[in-house]
N, C-alpha and C positions, 0 to 999 in steps of 0.2 A: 504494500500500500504506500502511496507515494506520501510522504510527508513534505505538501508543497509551500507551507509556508501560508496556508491559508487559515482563517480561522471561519468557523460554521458556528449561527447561532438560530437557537428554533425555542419557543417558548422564553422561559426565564433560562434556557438552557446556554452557555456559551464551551464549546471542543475546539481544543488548541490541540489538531493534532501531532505537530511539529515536536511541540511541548512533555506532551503526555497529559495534557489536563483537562477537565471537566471542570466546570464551572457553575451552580445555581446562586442565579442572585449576588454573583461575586463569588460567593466560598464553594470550597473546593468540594469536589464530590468521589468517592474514593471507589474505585473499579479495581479488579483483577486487571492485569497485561491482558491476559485473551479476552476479558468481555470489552476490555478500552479497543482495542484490534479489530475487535468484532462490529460495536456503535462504528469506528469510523470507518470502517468498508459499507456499512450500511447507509452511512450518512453523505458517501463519495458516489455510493451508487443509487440515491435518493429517487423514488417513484420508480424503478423496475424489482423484478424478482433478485434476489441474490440466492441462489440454489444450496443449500445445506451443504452438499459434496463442495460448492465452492468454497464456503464459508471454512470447511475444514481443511483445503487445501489450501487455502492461501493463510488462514489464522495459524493452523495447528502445523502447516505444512508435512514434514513426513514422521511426525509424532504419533505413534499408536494409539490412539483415541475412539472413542466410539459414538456414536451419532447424539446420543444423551449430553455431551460436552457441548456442543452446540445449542443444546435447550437452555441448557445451566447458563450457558454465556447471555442467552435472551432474559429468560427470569431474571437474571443479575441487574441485568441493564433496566429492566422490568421496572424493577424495586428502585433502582438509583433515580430513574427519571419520576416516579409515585404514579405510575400509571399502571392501571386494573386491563388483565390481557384482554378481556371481556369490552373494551372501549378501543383500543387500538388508537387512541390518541396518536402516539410515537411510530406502532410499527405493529405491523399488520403481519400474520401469520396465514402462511399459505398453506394451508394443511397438505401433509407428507411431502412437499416440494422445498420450502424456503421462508425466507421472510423477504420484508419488504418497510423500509423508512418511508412511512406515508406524510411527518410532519412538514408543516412548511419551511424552510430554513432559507437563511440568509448568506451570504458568503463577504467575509470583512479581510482585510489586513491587519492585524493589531502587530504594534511593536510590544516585543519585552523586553523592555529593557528598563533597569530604574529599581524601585523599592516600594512593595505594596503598602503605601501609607496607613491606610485607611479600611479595615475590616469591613468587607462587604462590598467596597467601592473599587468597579473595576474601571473607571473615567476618574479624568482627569478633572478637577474642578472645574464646572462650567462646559463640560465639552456633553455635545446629548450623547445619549448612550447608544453604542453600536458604532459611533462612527471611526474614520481612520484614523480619528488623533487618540483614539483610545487606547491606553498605558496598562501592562497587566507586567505584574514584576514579583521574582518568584524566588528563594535562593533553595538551590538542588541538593545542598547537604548540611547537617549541623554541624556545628563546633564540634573538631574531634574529644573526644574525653581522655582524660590521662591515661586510661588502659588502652584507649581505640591508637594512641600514639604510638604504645611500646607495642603493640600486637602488629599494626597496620600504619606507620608512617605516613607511607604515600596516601592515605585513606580512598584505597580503590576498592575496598572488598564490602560491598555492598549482598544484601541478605535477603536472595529470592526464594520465596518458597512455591510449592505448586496448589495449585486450589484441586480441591476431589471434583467425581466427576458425580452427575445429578442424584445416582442412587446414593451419595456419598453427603449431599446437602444435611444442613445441623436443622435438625425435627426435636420440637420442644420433646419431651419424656412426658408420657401420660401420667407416670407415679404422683401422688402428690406430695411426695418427702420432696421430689425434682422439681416438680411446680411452686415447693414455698423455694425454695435454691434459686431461683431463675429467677430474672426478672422476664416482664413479656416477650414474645418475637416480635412484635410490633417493635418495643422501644429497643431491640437490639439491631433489627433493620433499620430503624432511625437512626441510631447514632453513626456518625463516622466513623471510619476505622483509619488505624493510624497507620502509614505508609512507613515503612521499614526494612527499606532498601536505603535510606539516607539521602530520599529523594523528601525534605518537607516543605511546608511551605516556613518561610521566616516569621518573627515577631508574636504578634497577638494572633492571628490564623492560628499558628500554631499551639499555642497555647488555648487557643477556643476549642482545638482537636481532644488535646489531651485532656482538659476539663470535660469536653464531654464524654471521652473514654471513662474517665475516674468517675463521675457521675452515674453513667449511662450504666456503669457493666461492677462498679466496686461489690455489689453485693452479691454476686452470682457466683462468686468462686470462693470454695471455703482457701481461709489462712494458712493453713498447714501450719495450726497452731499445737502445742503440745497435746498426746493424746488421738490427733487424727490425722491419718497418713496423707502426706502428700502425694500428688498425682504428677507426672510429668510428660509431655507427648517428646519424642525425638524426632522430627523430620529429617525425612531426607536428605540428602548433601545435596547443596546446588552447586554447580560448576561456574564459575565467573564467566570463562568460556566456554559457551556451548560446543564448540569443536572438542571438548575434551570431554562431553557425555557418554560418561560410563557406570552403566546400572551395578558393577561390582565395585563399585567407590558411592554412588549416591543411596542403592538400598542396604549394599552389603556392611556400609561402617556401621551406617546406624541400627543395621539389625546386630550386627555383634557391641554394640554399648547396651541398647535393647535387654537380650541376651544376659548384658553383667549385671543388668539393671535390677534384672529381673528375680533374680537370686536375692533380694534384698527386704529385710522385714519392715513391716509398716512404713511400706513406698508401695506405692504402685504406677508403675511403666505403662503406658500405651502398647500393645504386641504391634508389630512388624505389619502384619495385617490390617491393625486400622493407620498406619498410616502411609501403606505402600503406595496406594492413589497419587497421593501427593507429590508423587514424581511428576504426573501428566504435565501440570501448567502450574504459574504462580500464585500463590496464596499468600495474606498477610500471617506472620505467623502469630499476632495477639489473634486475630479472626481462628485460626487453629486451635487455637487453646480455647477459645468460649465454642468453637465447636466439640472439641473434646472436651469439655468441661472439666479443664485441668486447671492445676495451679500454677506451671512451671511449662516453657516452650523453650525447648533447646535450636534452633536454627540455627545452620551452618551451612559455609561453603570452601571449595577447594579450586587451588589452581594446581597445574603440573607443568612442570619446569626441569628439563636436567636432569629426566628418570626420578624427578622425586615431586610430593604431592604436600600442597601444604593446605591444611584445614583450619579455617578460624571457625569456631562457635561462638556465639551470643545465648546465654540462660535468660529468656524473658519471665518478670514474673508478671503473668496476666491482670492480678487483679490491679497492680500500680501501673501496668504499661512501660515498667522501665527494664532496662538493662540489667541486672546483679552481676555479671562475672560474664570473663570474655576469658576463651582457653584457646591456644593456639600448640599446632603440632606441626610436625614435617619428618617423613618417611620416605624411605627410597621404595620403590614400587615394583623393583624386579619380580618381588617375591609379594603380588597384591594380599593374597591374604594375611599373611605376617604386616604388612602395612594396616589392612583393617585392625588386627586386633592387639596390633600395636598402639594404635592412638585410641581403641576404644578402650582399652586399658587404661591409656594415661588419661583422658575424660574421665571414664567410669569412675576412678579414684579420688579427681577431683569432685565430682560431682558426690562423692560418699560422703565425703569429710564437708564440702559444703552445707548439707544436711544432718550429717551426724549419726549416719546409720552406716552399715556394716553388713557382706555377706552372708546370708546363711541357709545356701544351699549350694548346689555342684553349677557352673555355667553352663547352659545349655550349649551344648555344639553345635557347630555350623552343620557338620557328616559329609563333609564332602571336600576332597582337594581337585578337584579338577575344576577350572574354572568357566568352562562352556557348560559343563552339568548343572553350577550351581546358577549364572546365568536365564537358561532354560528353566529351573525349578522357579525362579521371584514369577519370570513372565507368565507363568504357568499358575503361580498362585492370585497374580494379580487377574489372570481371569476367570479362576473358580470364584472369586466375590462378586463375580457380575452376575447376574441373575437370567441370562438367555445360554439357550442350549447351546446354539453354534461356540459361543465362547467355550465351554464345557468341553466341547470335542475338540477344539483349538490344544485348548490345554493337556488334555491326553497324547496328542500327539508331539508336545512338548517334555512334558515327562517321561512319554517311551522312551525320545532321545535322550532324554537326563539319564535315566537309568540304564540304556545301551553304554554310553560313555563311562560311568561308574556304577557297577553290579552293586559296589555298597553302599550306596545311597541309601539310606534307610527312611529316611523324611520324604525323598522322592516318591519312594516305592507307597509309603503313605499315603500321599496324595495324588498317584494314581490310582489307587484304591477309591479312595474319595471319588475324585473324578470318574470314574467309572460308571459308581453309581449316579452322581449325577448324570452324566451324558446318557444314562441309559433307564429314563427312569420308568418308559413303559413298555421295556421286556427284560426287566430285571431277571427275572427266572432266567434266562439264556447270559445274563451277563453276570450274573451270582458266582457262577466257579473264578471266572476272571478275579472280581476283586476278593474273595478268599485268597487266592496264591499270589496276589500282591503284597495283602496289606502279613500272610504269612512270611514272605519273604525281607518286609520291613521288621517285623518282630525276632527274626534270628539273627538280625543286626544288631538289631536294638531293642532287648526285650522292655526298654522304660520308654518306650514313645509315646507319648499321651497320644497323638494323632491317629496311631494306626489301633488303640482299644476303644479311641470314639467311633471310627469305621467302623472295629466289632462289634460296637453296642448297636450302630444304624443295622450293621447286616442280622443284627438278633433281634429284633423288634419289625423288621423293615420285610426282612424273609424267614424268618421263621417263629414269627411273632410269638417271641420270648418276654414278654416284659421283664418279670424278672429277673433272667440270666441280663438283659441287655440292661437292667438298673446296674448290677455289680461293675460291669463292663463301665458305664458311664461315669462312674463315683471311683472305679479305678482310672482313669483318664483324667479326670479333674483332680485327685489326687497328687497325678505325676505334674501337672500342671494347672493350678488353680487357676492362671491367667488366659486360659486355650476358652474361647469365647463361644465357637463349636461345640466343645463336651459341655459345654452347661446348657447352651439351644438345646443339641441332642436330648439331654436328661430331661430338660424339660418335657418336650416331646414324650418319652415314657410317662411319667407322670402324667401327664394330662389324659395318655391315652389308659392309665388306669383308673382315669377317675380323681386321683388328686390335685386338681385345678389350683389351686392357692399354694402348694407346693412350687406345681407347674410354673405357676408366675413369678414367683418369686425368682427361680432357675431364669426364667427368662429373661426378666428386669438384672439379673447380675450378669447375663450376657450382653446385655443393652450398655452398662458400666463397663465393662471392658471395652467395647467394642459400640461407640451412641451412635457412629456414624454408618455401621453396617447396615445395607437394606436388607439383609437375611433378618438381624436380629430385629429391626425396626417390625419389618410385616409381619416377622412370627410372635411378636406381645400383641398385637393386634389378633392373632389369629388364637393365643391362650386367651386372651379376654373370650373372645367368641365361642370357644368351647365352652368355659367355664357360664353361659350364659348371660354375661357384663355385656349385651349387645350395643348399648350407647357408647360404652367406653372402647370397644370395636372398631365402632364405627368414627369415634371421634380418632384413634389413632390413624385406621388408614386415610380419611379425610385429610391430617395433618402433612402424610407422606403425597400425598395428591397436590399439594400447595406450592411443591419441591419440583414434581415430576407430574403434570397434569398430562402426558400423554400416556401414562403408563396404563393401559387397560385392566390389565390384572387387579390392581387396584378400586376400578369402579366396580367390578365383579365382587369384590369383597365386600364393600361399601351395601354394594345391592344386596346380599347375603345375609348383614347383621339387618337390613330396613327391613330386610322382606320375612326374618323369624319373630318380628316385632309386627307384623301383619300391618306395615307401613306400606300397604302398595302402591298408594300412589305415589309416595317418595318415592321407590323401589324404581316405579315407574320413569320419572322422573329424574332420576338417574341411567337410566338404561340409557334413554334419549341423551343424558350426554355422552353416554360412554357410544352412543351411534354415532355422533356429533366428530368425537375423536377420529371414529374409523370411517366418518366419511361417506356413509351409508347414504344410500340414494334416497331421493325423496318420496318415490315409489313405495321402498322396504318401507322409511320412516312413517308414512302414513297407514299401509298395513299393519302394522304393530299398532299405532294408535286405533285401528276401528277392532282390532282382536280383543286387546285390550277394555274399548269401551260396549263391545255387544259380548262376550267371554269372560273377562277375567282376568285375573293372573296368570292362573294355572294355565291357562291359553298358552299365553305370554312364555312359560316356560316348555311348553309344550312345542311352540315356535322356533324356539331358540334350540332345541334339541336336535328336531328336524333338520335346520342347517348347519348342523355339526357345530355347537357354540364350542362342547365340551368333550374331548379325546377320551382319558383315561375311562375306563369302564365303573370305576367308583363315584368318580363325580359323576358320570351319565347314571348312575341310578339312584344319586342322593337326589339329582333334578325330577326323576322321575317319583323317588318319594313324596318331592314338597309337592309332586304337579300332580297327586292321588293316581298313581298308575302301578299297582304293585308289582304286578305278575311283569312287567317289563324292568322295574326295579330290579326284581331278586332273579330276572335274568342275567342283568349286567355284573351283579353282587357274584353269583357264580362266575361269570368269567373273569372278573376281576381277583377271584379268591384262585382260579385256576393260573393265572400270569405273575400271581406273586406280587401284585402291586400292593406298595409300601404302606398308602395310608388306609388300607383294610382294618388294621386296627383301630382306627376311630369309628367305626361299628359302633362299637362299645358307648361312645361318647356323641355323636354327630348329630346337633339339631336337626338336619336335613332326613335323616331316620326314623323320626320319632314316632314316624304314622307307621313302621312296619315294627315297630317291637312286640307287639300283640300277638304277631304270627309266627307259629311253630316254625315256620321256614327259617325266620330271623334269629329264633333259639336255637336250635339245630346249626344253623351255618356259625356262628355265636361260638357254639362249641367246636366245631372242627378248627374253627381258626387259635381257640385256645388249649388245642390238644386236650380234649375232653373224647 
């Protein structure tokens, strides 16, 4: 995108692309790199389509991203200019094509040059606004600090982080312990966020920033006062030069500090997994820490020079916004992994004695010296947390090569196990042997891998619905590692499917603390509510992930599921239609559905939705045909569903969508075959 020196104003809005700045009303407006990238390709290419593929070819260019990073970048920009997608004020969404800057804009020349006198005021006295004598003055770094002098002299090493991508967005916690913790999303969307790359603005701006940070967000993070553990996220290593992006320097340091961190009592670490994302693109790293709801943001970056690699870290503490400690390292890199966990050593150390706590466990290992296996294993893991299937088979095929390259990979062989079953999840019965002799072959490496006894607990409950046997399995997995955010989802999952719901949740909401910003963990406390029968608090969770990610349909489908056990159907209704709305649905469909609907019913409605294939798996096609009074076609699909092994047959037992067939012997009978009766 050309930075031609032009400046674009639309509304109270003023973009100085040249610059890097946003402007409302004078004061600054605080965007991610990719959503500022994104506004002005849209703003350069004002009144036509800009097609999403474009949008990520020229923002993200050839960065592994997925088309949801493009939604994230719009919401962002959404939120920044206060306009409701629903108005399209700004910019208009071309469903499954693109978007489009519909506002009217202006195109100026402003000089910068000078000294923003006057907060708010981007003219010069007496000059009207917008015109060419308009003065906008900025200054690009703070006063170095005594530490930033001895660490970084030349003060070039500025601190980018990546922003997660839409399933990764910060969604209030339904809990209400996390609701009195928080203050609202509204006023955390409100405030500014403070730029931390040592790009700020000078004077009182800046100070109006920080003020409202400390204002805006001081109560939302506990102290890490005596008595309660602090929290810390590690990001990613940014590269000052991107030519020198390397995912075994930017994920591998910080998983092996991660790693030392984690061994550590009354601390708790962020895992490797909630913030592997954050490699994609940049994020402010206070915004990281109110997303993780931490107390402490380690961000860090490296250059490489002369076979050796030097890394400055910044300790943010979020609730002050300021700076604590700056730790600086440098390793020769012949030997990369001896470089990782060499400095995450000399870190980890500092960071112990900074806090005042001490090891007290074994450090989890990396398990791997081959550097393309281990490689292959992050990309692999960073796409089992996405939540579609092709990614799932991506990563499979990542992993075989991990584990081709090093037989002993034991964490690999793990999570191809895992991936397995995901990729495979409706003809498990034929992919069952597969991940038995993976996740066996992980276990004779490594008989302590929490990863591959959470598999066994899925494979005991999932195929041979053990609850039971797969509780022990789960409680030993979270044992080996309390912090695996996985073995607690899992265990939940049993629980819930035996009936202990409040148990259940509990398991969930402590996968949700390790892990706030997973969409696994996010939609599965929604989906324990819904078992346990809390259908408003269901509905109000996936509602909140739909705020994040409103194209995601899976979501309205849920939404629709807690309205419609509340015999809300016209909501239910009413939802449907937007979830048609999403996919585009012809007006044809859309008005057939409405006359089914208004001469039928619901149960029409679902009966409808059956007929054009809404729903695959053979369980949910007969929970549909439960709620839609159709038995005898229900506990047709119930057997075939019981015959392919599919995983969530155990919610039998629990499934509002069932409730009309528990009267029938059938239902008792198949009841007991599944619990080996």
């Amino acid at each position: 995108m050309a930075e031609n020196g032009l400046t674009y104003e639309f509304g109270d809005f003023r973009l100085i692309p040249g610059e890097g700045m946003l402007l409302h009303n004078g004061r600054p407006v605080q965007l991610t790199p990719k959503a500022f990238a994104t506004l002005v390709l849209l703003i350069e290419r004002r009144g036509h389509l800009v097609q999403k593929d474009e949008l990520m070819d020229r923002v993200w260019q050839n960065a592994f991203v997925e088309e949801s990073a493009v939604s994230k970048s719009v919401w962002t920009i959404r939120q920044a200019l206060g306009e409701d997608p629903k108005s399209s004020r700004f910019i208009q969404t071309v469903p499954k094509r693109g978007y489009r800057f519909i506002g009217k804009v202006e195109t100026l020349e402003v000089s910068l040059s000078g000294l923003l006198e006057d907060n708010g005021r981007d003219n010069e006295a007496g000059a009207p606004n917008g015109t060419a004598s308009s003065h906008v003055s900025w200054v690009y770094r703070l006063p170095l600090l005594p530490e930033d002098k001895k660490t970084d002299p030349e003060g070039i090493l500025p601190i980018e982080r990546p922003a997660p991508s839409v399933e990764k967005g910060a969604i209030a916690a339904a809990d209400e312990s996390a609701d009195k913790a928080l203050v609202s999303q509204e006023v955390l969307d409100a405030a500014p966020a403070l730029s931390l790359r040592k790009h700020v603005i000078a004077g009182g701006v800046a100070a109006a920033v920080v003020i409202a940070l400390v204002l805006g967000y001081v109560s939302l993070v506990r102290t890490g006062s005596a008595g309660v553990p602090r929290s810390l996220v590690v990001l990613p290593i940014a590269p000052i030069n991107t030519v020198d992006h390397n995912l075994l320097y930017e994920v591998g340091i910080a998983e092996s500090l991660i790693n030392r961190l984690a061994s550590v009592e009354n601390f708790t670490v962020r895992p490797i997994s909630s913030v592997r994302g954050y490699a994609d693109a940049p994020i402010d790293p206070l915004a990281a820490g109110r997303e993780q709801k931490a107390d402490y943001v380690l961000a860090s970056n490296y250059q490489i020079a002369d076979g050796r690699i030097k890394v400055t870290a910044q300790l943010y503490n979020v609730a002050s916004g300021k700076v604590e400690e700056t730790f600086q390292d440098q390793q020769d890199i012949a030997n990369v992994f001896a470089a990782q966990d060499t400095i995450a050593a000399d870190f980890g150390n500092r960071l112990m004695a900074r806090f005042g706590v001490s090891p007290a466990a074994p450090v989890k290992r990396r398990g791997t010296n081959n550097e393309e296996a281990y490689r292959l294993y992050q990309q692999a893991m960073y796409l089992i947390d996405r939540r579609f299937t092709e990614n799932s088979k991506k990563a499979r095929e990542f992993l075989e090569k991990a584990v081709a390259l090093d037989p002993n990979y034991a964490r690999a062989w793990a999570g191809l196990a895992l991936t397995i079953r995901t990729s495979d999840a409706q003809d498990y019965a034929e992919a069952h042997q597969d991940v038995v002799e993976a996740v066996n072959k992980a276990l004779a490496i490594d008989p302590n891998l929490s990863e591959a006894y959470t598999v066994l607990c899925i494979d005991k409950f999932a195929y041979e619905y053990d609850l039971a046997g797969a509780e022990v399995l789960c409680k030993q997995a979270i044992a080996l590692d309390p912090n695996y955010s996985t073995a607690h989802r899992m265990y939940s999952h049993v629980l819930n499917f035996s009936g202990r719901h409040d148990e259940g949740i509990a398991e969930s909401r402590t996968a949700m603390d390790l892990e706030p910003i997973s969409y696994f963990n996010q939609t599965h406390l929604g989906w324990t509510l819904y078992l346990a029968r809390r259908y408003d608090e269901a509905a109000d969770q996936w509602q909140r992930m739909l705020v994040l990610d409103p194209t995601n349909t899976h979501l309205y489908n849920q939404v629709i599921r807690a309205l419609e056990a509340q015999e809300k159907y016209d909501e239910a209704f009413e939802w449907l239609m937007k979830l048609f709305a999403v996919r585009q649905k012809d007006q044809e469909t859309i008005q057939r559905y409405k006359n089914i609907y208004r001469t039928s019913g619901w149960s029409a409605v679902v009966l409808e939705r059956i007929n054009e294939g809404e729903w695959t798996l053979d369980v949910n096609i007969a929970c549909a045909y439960g709620r839609a009074g159709e038995k005898e076609k229900a506990f047709e699909h119930l057997e075939e569903a019981f015959r392919r092994r599919e995983w969530i047959m155990l919610q039998m037992k629990v499934h509002p969508q069932l409730d009309s067939l528990r009267d029938d012997p059938r239902y008792r009978d198949l009841l007991g075959r599944i619990e080996g009766r």
